[in-house]
NUSE-85118 format. One record per atom (N, C-alpha, C, CB): residue number from 0; residue in three letters; atom name; x, z, y negated. Coordinates in steps of 0.1 Angstrom, whole numbers, plus 2048, in hexadecimal, padded with zeros to 3 digits. Glycine has a CB too. Example, Ala and Ser with C-alpha at 12.3 -4.5 7.8 and 13.67 -1.06 7.14 Angstrom:
! residues 2
> 0:ALA:N:884:84E:839
> 0:ALA:CA:87B:84E:82D
> 0:ALA:C:884:84E:821
> 0:ALA:CB:871:85A:82D
> 1:SER:N:880:847:816
> 1:SER:CA:889:847:80B
> 1:SER:C:881:84F:800
> 1:SER:CB:88D:839:806
This chain:
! residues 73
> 0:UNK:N:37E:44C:902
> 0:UNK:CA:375:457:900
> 0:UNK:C:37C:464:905
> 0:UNK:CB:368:455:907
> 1:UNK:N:384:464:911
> 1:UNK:CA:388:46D:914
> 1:UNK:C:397:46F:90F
> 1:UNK:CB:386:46D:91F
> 2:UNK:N:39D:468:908
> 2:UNK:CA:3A7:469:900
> 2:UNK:C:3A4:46F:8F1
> 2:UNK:CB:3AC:45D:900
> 3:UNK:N:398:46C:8ED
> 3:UNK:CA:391:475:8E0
> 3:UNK:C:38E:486:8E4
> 3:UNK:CB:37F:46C:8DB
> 4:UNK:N:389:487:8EE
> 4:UNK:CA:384:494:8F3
> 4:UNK:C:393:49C:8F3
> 4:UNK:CB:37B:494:903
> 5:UNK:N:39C:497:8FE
> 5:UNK:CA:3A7:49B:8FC
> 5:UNK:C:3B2:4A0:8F2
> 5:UNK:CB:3A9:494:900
> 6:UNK:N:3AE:49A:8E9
> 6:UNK:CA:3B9:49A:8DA
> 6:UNK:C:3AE:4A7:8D4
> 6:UNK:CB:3BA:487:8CE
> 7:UNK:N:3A4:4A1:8D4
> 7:UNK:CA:39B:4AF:8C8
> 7:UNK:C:398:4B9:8D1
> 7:UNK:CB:388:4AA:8BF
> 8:UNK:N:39B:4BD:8DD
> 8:UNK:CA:39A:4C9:8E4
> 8:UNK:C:3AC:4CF:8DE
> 8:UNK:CB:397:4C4:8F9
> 9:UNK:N:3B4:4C3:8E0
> 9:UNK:CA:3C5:4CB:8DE
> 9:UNK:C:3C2:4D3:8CC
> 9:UNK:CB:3D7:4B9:8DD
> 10:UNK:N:3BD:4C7:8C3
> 10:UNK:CA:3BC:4CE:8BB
> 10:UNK:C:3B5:4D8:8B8
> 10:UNK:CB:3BC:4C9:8B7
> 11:UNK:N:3AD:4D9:8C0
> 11:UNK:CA:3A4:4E8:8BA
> 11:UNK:C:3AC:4F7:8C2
> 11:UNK:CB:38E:4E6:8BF
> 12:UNK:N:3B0:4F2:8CB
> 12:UNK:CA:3B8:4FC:8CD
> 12:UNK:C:3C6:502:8CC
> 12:UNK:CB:3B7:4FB:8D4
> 13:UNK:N:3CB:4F9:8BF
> 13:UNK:CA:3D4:4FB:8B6
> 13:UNK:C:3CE:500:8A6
> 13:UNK:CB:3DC:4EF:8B7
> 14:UNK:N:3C7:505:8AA
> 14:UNK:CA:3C0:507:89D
> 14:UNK:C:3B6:517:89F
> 14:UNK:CB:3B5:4F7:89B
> 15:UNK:N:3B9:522:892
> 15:UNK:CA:3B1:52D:892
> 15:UNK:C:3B9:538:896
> 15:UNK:CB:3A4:52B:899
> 16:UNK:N:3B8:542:899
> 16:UNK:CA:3BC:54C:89A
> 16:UNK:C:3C6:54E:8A3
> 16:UNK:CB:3B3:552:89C
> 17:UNK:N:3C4:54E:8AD
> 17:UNK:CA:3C7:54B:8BD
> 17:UNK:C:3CC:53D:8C2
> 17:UNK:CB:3B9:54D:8C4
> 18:UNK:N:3CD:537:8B9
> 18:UNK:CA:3D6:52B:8BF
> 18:UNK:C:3E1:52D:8C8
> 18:UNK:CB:3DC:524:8B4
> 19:UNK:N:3DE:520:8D0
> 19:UNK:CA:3E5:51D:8D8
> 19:UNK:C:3EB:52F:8E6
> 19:UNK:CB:3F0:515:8CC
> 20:UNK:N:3E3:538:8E1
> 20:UNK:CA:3E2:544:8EA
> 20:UNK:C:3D7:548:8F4
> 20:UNK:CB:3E3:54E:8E1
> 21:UNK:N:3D9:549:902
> 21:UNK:CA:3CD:54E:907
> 21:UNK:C:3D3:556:911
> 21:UNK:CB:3C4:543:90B
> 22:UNK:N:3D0:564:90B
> 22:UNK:CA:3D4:570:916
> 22:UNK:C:3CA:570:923
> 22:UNK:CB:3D2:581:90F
> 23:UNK:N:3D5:569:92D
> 23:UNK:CA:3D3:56D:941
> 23:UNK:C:3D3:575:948
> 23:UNK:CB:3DA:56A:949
> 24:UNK:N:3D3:57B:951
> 24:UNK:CA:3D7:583:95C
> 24:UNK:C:3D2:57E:966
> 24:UNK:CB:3D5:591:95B
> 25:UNK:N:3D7:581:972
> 25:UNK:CA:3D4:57A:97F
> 25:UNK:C:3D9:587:986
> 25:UNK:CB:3DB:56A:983
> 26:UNK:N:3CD:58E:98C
> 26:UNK:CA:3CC:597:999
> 26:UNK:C:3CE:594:9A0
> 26:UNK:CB:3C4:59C:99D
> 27:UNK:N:3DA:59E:9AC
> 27:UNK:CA:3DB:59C:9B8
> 27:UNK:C:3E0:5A9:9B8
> 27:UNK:CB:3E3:591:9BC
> 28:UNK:N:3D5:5AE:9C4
> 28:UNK:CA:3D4:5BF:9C8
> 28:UNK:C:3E2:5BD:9D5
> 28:UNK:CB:3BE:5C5:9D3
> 29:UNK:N:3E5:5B1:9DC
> 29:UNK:CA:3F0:5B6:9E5
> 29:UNK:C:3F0:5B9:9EF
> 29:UNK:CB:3F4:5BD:9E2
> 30:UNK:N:3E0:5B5:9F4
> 30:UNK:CA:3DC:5BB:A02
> 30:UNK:C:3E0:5B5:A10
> 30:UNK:CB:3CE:5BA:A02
> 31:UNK:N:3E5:5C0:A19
> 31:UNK:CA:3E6:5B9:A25
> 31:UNK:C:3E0:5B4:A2A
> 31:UNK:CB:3E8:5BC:A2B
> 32:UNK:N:3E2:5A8:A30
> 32:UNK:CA:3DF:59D:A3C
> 32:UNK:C:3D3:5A6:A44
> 32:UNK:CB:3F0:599:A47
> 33:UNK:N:3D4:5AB:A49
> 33:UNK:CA:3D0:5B6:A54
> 33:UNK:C:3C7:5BB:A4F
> 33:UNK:CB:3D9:5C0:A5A
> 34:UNK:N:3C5:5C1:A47
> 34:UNK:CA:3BB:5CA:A3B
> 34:UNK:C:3AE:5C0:A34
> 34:UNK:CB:3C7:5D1:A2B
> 35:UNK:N:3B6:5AF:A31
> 35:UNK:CA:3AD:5AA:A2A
> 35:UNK:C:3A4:5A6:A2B
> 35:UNK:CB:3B0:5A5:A27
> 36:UNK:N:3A0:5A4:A3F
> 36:UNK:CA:391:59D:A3E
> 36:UNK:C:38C:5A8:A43
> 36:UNK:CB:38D:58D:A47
> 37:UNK:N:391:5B3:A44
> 37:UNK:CA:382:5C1:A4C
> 37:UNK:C:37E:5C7:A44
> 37:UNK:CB:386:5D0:A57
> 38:UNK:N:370:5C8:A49
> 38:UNK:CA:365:5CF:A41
> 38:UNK:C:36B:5D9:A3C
> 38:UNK:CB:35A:5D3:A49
> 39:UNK:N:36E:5E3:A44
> 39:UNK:CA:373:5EF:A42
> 39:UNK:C:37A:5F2:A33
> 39:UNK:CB:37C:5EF:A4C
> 40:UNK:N:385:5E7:A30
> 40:UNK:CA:38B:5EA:A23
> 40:UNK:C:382:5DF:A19
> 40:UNK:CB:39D:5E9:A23
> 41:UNK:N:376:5D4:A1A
> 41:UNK:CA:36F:5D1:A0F
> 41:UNK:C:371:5D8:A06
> 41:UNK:CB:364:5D1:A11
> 42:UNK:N:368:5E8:A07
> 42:UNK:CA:368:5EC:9F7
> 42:UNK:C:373:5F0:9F0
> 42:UNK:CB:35F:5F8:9F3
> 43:UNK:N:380:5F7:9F6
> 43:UNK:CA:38E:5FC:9F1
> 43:UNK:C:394:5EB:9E7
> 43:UNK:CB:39C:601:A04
> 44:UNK:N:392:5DF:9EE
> 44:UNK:CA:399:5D4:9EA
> 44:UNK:C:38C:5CD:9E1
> 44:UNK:CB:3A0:5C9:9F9
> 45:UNK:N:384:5CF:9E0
> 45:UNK:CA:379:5CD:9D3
> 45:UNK:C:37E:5D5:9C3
> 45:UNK:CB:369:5D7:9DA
> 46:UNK:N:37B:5DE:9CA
> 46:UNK:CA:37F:5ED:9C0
> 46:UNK:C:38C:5E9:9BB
> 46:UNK:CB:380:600:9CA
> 47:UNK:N:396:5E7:9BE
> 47:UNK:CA:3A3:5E1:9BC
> 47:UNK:C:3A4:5D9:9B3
> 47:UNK:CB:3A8:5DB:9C5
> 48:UNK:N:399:5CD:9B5
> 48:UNK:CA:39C:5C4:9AC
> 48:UNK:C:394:5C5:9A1
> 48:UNK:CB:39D:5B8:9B0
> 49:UNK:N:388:5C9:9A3
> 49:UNK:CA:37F:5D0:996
> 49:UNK:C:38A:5D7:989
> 49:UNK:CB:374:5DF:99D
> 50:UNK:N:391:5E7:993
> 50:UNK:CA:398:5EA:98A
> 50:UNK:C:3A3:5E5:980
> 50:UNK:CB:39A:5F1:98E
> 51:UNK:N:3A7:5DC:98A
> 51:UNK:CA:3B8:5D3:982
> 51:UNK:C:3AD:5C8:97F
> 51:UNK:CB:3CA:5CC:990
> 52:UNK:N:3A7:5C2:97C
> 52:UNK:CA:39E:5BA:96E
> 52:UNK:C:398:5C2:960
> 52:UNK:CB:390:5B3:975
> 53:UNK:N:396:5CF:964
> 53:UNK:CA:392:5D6:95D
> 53:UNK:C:39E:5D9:951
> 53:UNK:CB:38E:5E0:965
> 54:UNK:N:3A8:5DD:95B
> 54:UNK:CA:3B3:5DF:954
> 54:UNK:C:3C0:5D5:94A
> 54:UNK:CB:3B8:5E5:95D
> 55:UNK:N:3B9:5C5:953
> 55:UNK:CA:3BE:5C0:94A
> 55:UNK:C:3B3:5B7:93B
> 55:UNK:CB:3C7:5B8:952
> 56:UNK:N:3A5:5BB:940
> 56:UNK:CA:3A1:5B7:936
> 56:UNK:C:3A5:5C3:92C
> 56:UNK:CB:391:5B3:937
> 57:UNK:N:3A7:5D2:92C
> 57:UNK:CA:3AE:5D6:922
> 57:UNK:C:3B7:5D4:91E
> 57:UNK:CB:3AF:5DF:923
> 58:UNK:N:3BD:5D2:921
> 58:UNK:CA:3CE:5CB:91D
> 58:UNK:C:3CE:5BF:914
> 58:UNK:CB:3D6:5C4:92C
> 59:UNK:N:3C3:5B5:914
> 59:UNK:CA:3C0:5AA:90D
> 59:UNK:C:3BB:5A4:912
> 59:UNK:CB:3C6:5A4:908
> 60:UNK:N:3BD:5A0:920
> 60:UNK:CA:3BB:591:925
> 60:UNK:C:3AF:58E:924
> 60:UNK:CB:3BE:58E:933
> 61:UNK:N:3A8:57F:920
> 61:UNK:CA:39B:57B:921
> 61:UNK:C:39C:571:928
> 61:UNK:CB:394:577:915
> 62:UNK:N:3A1:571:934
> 62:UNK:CA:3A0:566:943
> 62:UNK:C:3AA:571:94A
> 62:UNK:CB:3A8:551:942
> 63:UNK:N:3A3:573:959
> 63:UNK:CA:3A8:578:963
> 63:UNK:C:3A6:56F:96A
> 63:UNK:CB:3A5:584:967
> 64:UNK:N:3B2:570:973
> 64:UNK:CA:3B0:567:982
> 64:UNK:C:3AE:56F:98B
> 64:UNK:CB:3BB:55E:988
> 65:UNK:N:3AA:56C:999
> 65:UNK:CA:3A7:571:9A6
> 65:UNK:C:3AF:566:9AC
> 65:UNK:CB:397:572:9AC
> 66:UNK:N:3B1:565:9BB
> 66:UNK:CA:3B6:565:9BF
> 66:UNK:C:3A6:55D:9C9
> 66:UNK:CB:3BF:571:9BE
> 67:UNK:N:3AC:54C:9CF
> 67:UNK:CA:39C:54D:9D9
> 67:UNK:C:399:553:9E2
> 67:UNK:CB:398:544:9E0
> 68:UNK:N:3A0:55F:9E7
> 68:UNK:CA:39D:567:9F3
> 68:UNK:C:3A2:575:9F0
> 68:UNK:CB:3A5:561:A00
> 69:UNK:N:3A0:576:9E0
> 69:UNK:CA:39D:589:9DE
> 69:UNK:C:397:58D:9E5
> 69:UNK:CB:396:58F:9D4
> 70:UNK:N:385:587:9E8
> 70:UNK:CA:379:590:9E8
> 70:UNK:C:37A:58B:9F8
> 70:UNK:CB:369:58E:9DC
> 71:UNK:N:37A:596:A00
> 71:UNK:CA:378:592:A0F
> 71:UNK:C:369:593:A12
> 71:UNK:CB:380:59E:A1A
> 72:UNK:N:362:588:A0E
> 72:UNK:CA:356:586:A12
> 72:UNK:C:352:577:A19
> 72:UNK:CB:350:589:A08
């Protein structure tokens, strides 16, 4: 069963427009150690990554990554 799912998932994603393509980006604002867990810079390192997803869903991408410890919450 799970060797059927497997094969007709490969094939359909060799198949249509967009085959075998899926525009990524993976954000990383770059923040210091020191900066990352205080309140203080929350909204600057929020805002950061809002904008650089913004910017790469213009660019194409339809999957952004984070990072598990973008959001200092």
């Amino acid at each position: 069963m799970v060797g059927c799912s497997l094969l007709y998932g490969a094939g359909r994603l060799e198949t249509g427009e967009n085959a075998g393509r899926l525009p990524v980006a993976v954000v990383q604002a770059n923040v210091p150690q020191q900066e990352k867990w205080s309140p203080q810079f929350r909204d600057r390192i929020e805002d950061d990554h809002f904008r650089m997803t913004r910017d790469a869903a213009e660019a194409g991408a339809t999957l952004v990554v984070w990072s598990e410890s973008a959001v200092p919450r």
